[in-house]
C-alpha positions as protocol buffer text, in pm:
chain_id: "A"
residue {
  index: 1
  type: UNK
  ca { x: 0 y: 0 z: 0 }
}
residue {
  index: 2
  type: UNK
  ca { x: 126 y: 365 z: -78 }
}
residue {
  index: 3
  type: UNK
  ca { x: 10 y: 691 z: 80 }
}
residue {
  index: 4
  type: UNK
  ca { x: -153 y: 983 z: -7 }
}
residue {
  index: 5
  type: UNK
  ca { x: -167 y: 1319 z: 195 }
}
residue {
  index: 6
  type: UNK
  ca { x: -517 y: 1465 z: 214 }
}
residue {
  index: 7
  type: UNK
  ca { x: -526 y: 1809 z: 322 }
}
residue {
  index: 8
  type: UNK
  ca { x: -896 y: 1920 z: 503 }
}
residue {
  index: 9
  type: UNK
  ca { x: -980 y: 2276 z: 560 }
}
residue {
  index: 10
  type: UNK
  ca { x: -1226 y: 2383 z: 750 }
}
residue {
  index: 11
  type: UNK
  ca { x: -1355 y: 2742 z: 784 }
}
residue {
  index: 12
  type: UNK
  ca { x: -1600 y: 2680 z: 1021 }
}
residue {
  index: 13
  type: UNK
  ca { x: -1625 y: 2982 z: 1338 }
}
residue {
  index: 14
  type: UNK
  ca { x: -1846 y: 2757 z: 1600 }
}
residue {
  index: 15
  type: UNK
  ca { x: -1711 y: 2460 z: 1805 }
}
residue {
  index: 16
  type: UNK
  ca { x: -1859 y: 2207 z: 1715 }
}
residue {
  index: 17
  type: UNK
  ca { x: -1897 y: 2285 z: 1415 }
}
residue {
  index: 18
  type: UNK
  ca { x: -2127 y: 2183 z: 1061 }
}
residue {
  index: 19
  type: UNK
  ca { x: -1870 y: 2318 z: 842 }
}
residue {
  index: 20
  type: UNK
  ca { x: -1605 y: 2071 z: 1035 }
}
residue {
  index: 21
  type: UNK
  ca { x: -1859 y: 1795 z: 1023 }
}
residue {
  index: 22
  type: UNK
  ca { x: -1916 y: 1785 z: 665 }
}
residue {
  index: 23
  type: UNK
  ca { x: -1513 y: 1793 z: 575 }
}
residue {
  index: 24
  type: UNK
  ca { x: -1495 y: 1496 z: 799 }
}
residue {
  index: 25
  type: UNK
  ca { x: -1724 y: 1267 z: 670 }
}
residue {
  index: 26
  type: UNK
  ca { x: -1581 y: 1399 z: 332 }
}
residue {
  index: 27
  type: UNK
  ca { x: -1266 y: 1285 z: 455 }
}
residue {
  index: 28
  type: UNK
  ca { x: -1421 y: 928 z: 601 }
}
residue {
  index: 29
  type: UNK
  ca { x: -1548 y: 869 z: 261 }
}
residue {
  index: 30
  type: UNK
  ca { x: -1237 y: 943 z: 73 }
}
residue {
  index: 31
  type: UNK
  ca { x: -1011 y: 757 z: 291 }
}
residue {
  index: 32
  type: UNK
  ca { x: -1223 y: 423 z: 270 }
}
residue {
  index: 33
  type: UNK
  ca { x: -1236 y: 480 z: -156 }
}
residue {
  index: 34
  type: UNK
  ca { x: -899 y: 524 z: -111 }
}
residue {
  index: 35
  type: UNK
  ca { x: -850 y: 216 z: 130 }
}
residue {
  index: 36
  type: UNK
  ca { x: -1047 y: 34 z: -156 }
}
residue {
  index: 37
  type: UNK
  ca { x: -768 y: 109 z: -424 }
}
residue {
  index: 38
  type: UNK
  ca { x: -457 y: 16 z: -174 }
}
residue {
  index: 39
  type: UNK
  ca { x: -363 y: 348 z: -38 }
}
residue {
  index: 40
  type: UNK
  ca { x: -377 y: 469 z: 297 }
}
residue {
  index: 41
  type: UNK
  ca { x: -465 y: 851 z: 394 }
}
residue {
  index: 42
  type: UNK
  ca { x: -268 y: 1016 z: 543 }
}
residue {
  index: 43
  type: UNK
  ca { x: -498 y: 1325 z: 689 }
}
residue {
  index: 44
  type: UNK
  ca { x: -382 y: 1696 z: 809 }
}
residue {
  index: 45
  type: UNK
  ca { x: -666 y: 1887 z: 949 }
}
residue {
  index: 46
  type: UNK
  ca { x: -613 y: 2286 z: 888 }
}
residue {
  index: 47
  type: UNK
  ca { x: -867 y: 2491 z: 1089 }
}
residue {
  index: 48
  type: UNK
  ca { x: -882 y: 2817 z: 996 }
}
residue {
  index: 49
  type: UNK
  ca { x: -1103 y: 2947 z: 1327 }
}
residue {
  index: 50
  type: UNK
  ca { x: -774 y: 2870 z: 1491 }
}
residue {
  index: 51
  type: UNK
  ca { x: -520 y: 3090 z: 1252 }
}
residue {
  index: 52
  type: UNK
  ca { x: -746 y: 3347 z: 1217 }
}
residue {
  index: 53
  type: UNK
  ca { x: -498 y: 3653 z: 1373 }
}
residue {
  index: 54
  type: UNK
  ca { x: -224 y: 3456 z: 1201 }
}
residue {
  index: 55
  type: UNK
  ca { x: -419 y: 3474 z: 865 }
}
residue {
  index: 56
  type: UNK
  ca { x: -501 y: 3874 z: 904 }
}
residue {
  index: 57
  type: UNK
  ca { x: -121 y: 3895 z: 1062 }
}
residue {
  index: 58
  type: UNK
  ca { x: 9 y: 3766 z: 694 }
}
residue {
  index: 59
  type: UNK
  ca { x: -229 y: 3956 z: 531 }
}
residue {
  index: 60
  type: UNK
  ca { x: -31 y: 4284 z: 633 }
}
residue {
  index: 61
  type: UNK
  ca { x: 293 y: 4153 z: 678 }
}
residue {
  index: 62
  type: UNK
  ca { x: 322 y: 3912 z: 339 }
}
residue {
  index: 63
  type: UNK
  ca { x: 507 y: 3647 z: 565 }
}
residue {
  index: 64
  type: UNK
  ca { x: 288 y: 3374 z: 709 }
}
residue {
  index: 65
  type: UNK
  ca { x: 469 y: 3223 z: 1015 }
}
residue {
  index: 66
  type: UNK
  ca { x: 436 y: 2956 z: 1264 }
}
residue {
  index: 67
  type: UNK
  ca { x: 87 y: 2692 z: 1233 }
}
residue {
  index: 68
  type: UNK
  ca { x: 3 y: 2931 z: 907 }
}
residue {
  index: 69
  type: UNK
  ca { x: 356 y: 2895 z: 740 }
}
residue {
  index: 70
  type: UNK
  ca { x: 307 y: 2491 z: 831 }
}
residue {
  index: 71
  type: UNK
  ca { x: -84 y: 2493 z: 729 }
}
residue {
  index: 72
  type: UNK
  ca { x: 49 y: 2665 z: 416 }
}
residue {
  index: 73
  type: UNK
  ca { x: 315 y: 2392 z: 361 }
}
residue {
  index: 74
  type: UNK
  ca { x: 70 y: 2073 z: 389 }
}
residue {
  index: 75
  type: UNK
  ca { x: -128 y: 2216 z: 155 }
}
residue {
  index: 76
  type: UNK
  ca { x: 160 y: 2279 z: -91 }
}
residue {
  index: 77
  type: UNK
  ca { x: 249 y: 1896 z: -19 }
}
residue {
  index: 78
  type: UNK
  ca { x: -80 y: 1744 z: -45 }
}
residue {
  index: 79
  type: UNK
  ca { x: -200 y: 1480 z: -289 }
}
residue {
  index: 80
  type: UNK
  ca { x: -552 y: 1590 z: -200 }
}
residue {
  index: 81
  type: UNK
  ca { x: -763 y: 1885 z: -54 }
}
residue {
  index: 82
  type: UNK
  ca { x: -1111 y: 1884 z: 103 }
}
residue {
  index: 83
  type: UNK
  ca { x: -1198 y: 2254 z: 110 }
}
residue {
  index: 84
  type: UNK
  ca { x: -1499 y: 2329 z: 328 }
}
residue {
  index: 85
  type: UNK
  ca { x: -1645 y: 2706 z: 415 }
}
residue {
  index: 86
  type: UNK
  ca { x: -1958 y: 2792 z: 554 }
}
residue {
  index: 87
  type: UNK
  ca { x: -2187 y: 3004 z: 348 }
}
residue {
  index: 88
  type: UNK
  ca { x: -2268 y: 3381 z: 419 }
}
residue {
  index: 89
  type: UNK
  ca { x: -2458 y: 3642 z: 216 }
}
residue {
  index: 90
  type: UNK
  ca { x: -2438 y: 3345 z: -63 }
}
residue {
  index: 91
  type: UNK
  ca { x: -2048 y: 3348 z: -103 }
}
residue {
  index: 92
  type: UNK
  ca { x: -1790 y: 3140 z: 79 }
}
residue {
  index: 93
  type: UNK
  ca { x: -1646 y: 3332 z: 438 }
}
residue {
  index: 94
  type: UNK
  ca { x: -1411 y: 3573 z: 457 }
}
residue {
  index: 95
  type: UNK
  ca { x: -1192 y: 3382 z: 676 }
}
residue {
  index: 96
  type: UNK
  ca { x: -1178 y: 3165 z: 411 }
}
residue {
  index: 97
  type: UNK
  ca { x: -1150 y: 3395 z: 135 }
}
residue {
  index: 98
  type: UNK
  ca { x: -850 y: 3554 z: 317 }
}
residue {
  index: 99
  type: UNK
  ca { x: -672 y: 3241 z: 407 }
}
residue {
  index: 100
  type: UNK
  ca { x: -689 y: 3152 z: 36 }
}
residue {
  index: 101
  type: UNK
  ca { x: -555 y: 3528 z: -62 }
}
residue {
  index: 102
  type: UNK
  ca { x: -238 y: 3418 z: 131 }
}
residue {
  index: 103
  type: UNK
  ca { x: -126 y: 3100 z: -78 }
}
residue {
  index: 104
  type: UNK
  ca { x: 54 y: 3147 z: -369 }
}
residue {
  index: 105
  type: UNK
  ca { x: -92 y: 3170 z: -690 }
}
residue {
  index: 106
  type: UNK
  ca { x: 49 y: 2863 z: -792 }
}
residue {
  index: 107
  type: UNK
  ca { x: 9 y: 2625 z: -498 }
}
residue {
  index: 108
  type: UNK
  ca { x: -313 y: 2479 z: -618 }
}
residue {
  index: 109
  type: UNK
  ca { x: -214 y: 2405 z: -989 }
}
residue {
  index: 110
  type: UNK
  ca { x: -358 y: 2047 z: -1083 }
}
residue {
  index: 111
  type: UNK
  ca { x: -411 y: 1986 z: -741 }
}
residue {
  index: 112
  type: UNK
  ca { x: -752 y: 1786 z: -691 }
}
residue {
  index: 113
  type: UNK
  ca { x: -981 y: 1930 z: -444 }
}
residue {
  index: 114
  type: UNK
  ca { x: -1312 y: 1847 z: -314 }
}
residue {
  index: 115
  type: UNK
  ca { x: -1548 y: 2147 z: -273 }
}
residue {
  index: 116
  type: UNK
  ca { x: -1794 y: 2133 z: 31 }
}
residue {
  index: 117
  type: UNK
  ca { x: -2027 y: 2404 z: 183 }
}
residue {
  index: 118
  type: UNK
  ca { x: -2274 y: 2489 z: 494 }
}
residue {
  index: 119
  type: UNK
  ca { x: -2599 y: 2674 z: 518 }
}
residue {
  index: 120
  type: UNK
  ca { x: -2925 y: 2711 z: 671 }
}
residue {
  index: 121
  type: UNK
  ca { x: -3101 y: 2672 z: 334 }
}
residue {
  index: 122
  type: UNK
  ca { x: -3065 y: 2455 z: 34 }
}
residue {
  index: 123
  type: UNK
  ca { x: -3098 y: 2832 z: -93 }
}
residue {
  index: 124
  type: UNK
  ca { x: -2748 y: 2880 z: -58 }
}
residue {
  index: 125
  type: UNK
  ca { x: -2619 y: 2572 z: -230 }
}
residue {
  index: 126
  type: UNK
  ca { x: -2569 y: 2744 z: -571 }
}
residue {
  index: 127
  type: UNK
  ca { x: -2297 y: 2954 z: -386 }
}
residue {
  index: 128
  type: UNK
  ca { x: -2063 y: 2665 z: -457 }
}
residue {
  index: 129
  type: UNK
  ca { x: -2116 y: 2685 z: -816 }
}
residue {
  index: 130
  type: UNK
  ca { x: -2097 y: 3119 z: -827 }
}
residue {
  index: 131
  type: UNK
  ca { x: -1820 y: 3135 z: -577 }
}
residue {
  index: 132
  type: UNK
  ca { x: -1629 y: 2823 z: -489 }
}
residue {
  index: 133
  type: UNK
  ca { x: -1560 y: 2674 z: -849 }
}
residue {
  index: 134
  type: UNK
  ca { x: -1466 y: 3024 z: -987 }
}
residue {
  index: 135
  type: UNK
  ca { x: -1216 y: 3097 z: -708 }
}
residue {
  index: 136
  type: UNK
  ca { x: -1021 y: 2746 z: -781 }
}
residue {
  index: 137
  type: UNK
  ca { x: -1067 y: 2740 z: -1136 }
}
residue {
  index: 138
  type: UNK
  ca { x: -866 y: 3082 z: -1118 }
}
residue {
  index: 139
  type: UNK
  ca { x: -612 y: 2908 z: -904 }
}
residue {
  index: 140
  type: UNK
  ca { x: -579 y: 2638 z: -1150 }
}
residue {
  index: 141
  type: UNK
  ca { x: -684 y: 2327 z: -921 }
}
residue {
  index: 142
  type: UNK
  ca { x: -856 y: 2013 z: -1050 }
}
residue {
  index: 143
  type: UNK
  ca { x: -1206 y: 2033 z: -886 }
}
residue {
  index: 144
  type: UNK
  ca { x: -1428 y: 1703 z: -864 }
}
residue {
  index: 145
  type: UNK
  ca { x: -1691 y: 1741 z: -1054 }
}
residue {
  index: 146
  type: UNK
  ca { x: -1914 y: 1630 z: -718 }
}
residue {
  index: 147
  type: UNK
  ca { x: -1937 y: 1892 z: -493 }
}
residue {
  index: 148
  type: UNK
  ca { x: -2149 y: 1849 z: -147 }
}
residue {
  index: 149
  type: UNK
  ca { x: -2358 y: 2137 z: 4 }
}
residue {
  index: 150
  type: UNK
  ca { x: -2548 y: 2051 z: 379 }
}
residue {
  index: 151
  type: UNK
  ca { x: -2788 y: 2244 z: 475 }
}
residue {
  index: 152
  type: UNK
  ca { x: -2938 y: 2227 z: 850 }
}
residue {
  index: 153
  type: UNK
  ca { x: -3224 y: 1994 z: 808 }
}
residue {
  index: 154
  type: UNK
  ca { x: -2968 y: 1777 z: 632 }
}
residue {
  index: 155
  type: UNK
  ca { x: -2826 y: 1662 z: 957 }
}
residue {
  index: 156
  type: UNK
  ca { x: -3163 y: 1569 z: 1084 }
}
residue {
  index: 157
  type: UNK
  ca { x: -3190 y: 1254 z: 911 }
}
residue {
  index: 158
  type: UNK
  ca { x: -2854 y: 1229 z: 748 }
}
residue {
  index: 159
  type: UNK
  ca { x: -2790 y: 861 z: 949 }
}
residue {
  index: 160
  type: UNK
  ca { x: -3106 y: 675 z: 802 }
}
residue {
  index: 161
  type: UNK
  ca { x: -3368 y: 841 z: 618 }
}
residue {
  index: 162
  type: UNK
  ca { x: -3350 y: 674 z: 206 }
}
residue {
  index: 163
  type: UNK
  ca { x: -3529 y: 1045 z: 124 }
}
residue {
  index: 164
  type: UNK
  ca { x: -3182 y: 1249 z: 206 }
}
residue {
  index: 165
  type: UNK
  ca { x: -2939 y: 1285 z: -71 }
}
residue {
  index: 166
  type: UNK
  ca { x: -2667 y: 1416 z: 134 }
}
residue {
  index: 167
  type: UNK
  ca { x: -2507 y: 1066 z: 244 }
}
residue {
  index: 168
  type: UNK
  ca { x: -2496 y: 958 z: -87 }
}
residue {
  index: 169
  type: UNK
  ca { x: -2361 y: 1287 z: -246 }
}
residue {
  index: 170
  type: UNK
  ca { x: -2046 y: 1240 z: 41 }
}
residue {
  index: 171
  type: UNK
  ca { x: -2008 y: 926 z: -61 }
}
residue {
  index: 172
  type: UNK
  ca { x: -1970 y: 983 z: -424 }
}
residue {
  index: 173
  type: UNK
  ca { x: -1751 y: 1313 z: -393 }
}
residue {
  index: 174
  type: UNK
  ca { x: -1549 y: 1107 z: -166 }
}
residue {
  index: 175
  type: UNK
  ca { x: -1527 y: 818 z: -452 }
}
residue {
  index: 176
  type: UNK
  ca { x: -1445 y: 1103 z: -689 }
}
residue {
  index: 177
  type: UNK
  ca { x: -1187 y: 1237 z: -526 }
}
residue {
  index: 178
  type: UNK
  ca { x: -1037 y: 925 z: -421 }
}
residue {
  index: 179
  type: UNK
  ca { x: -991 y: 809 z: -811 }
}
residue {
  index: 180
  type: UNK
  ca { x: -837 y: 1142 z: -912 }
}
residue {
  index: 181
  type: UNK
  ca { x: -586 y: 1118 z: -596 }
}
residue {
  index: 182
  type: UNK
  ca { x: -528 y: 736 z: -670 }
}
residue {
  index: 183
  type: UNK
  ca { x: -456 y: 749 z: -1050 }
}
residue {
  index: 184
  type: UNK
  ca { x: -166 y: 1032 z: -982 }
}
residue {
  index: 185
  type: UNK
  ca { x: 174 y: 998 z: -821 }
}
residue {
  index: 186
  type: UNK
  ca { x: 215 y: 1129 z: -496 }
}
residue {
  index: 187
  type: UNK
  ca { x: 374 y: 1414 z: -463 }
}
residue {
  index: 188
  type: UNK
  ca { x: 677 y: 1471 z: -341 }
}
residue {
  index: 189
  type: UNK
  ca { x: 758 y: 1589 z: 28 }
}
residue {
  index: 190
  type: UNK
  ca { x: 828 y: 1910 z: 164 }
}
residue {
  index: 191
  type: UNK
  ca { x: 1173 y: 2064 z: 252 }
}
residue {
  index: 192
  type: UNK
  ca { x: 1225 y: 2142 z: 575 }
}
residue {
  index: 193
  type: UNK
  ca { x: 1305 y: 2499 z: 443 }
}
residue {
  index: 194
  type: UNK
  ca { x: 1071 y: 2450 z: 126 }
}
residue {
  index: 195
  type: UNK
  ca { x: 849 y: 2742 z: 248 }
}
residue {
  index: 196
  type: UNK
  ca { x: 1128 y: 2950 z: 385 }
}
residue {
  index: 197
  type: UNK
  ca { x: 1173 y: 3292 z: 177 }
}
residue {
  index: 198
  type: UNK
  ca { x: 1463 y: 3351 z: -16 }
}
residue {
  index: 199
  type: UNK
  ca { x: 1679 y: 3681 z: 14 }
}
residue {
  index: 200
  type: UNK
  ca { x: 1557 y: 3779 z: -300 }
}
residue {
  index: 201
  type: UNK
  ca { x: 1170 y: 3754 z: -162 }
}
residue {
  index: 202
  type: UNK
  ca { x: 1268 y: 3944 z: 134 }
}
residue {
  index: 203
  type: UNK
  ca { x: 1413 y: 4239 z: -83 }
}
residue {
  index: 204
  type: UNK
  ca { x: 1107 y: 4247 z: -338 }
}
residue {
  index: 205
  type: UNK
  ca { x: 1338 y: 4179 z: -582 }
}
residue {
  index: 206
  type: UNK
  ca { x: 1541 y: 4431 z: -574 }
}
């Protein structure tokens, strides 16, 4: 068996959360469809509620540091990415959108990534499709084509009830994701100074 690095990130504010719920039984599913095709997961949970002064820090400063710098690294490494926001005035967070304003422009290319949102309607489900998929097809990644939104009344009968869609949707964005992950090479690790700026970053160039 070979592994795969799946990077989740949740933007949820609340503990506990239904943004963090949903990203982990995206994660559940992938790992198992993963399992399935001889690879082992090999998970890194990023939760953005808890670098939120580092995110707004490297917002001024251009110079992530500490759990953001490593957050930032993962994701550079990762085979994988389940991306998860909560949804507010139909568009993704602004935690989120500012912890995505810090990576570089190219740390996404070709990377595959699962797309998953929250709500308290199904009203806001098309906010994936207006605002999620447009923000990573700018930053070149290689987005399932199964996205999963949950609404609140999802939850209610998400363990049982044949009428709900939304265990079914996991599981097939999971199974998605899991073939796209499983059919590349893994990529290779991190430096330990990988994400370290050069001289040349630290004088703008000049």
């Amino acid at each position: 068996m070979s592994d795969r690095r799946l990077v989740v990130i949740s933007a949820g504010l609340s503990q506990p959360s239904s943004t963090r719920l949903l990203a982990d039984r995206l994660t559940e599913a992938t790992a198992a469809e993963l399992a399935a095709r001889g690879h082992t997961a090999q998970v890194e949970v990023v939760e953005l509620r808890d670098l939120a002064h580092a995110v707004v820090d490297a917002t001024l400063t251009g110079f992530p540091t500490g759990a953001l710098a490593d957050a930032i690294a993962a994701i550079t490494a990762a085979d994988g990415i389940i991306a998860v926001t909560p949804i507010y005035t139909a568009s993704y967070s602004g935690l989120f959108k500012s912890f995505v304003d810090i990576l570089d422009k190219d740390a996404l290319a070709g990377v595959p990534v699962l797309l998953g949102a929250t709500g308290g309607t199904p009203r806001h489900s098309l906010a994936i499709d207006f605002a999620l998929r447009p923000l990573f097809g700018y930053l070149h990644a290689d987005v399932t084509g199964t996205s999963v939104f949950a609404a609140t009344d999802d939850w209610a009968d998400a363990g049982g009830d044949q009428t709900n869609p939304l265990p079914e949707r996991i599981r097939r964005a999971g199974r998605e994701l899991a073939e796209t992950v499983a059919d590349r090479e893994p990529s290779a690790p991190v430096g330990l100074y990988d994400a370290v700026p050069s001289f040349e970053q630290l004088l703008g160039g000049a």
